[in-house]
N, C-alpha and C positions, 0 to 999 in steps of 0.2 A: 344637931341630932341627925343621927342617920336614919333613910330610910330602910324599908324592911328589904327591898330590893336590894341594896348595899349590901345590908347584915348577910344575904342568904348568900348573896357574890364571895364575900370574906371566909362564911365556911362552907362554903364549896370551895377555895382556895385552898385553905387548909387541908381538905379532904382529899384530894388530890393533886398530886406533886404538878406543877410546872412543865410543860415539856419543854424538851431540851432544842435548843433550835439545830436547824437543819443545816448539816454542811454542805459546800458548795456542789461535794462528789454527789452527796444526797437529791440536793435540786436538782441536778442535772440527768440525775436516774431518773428520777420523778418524771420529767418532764418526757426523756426516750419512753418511758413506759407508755405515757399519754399519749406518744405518735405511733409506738407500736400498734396498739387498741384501736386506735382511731383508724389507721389503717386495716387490720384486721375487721373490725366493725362496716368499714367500707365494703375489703371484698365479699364478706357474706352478703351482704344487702344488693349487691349487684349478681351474684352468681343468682339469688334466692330469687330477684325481680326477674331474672329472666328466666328463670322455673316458673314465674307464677305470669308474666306475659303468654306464654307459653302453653300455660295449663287453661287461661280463660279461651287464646283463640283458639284452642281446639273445643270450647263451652265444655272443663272437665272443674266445674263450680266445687264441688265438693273439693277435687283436688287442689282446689286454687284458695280454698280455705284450711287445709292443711297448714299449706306454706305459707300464707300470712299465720301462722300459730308458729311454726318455724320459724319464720321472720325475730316474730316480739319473743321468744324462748332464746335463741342466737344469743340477739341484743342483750338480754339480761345476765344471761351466761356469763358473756365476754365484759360486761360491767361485772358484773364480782368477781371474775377473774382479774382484770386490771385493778381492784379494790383492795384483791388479798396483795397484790405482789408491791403494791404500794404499802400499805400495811407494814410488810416486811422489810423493806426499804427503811420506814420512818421506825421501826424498832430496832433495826442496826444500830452498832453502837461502832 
């Protein structure tokens, strides 16, 4: 006897097709895309820390809470950007 976990696994299966596995040109976009982002994620976070180094030793607090909201706004940004273009990647056909 199956459990109910099973049964729900089987038509979720049903309800949505399979994806198709990913070809080798695919992984390897995949993976440029991840060092693109990763890089880019990088130099924001370094221009941005040295704005907000920057903004505290001159004591410009307000402005220096700016850029930490710039900081985590970037960050998100450029994750759903690397999110879509992956996306697109894995729906190529």
């Amino acid at each position: 006897m199956k459990s109910a976990y099973e049964l729900a696994m089987e038509r979720l299966a049903k309800a949505e097709p399979a994806e198709q596995p990913l070809s080798a040109a695919q992984k390897a976009r995949l993976g440029e895309i991840d060092r693109v982002y990763k890089g880019k994620t990088a130099e924001r976070e370094i221009f941005l820390k040295q704005q907000l180094n920057t903004a505290l030793a001159d004591q410009k607090f307000d402005e220096a809470d700016k850029i930490r909201k710039q900081m985590a706004g970037e960050k998100v940004r450029l994750e759903e950007e690397r999110d879509e273009e992956k996306e697109r990647v894995r729906r190529a056909k």
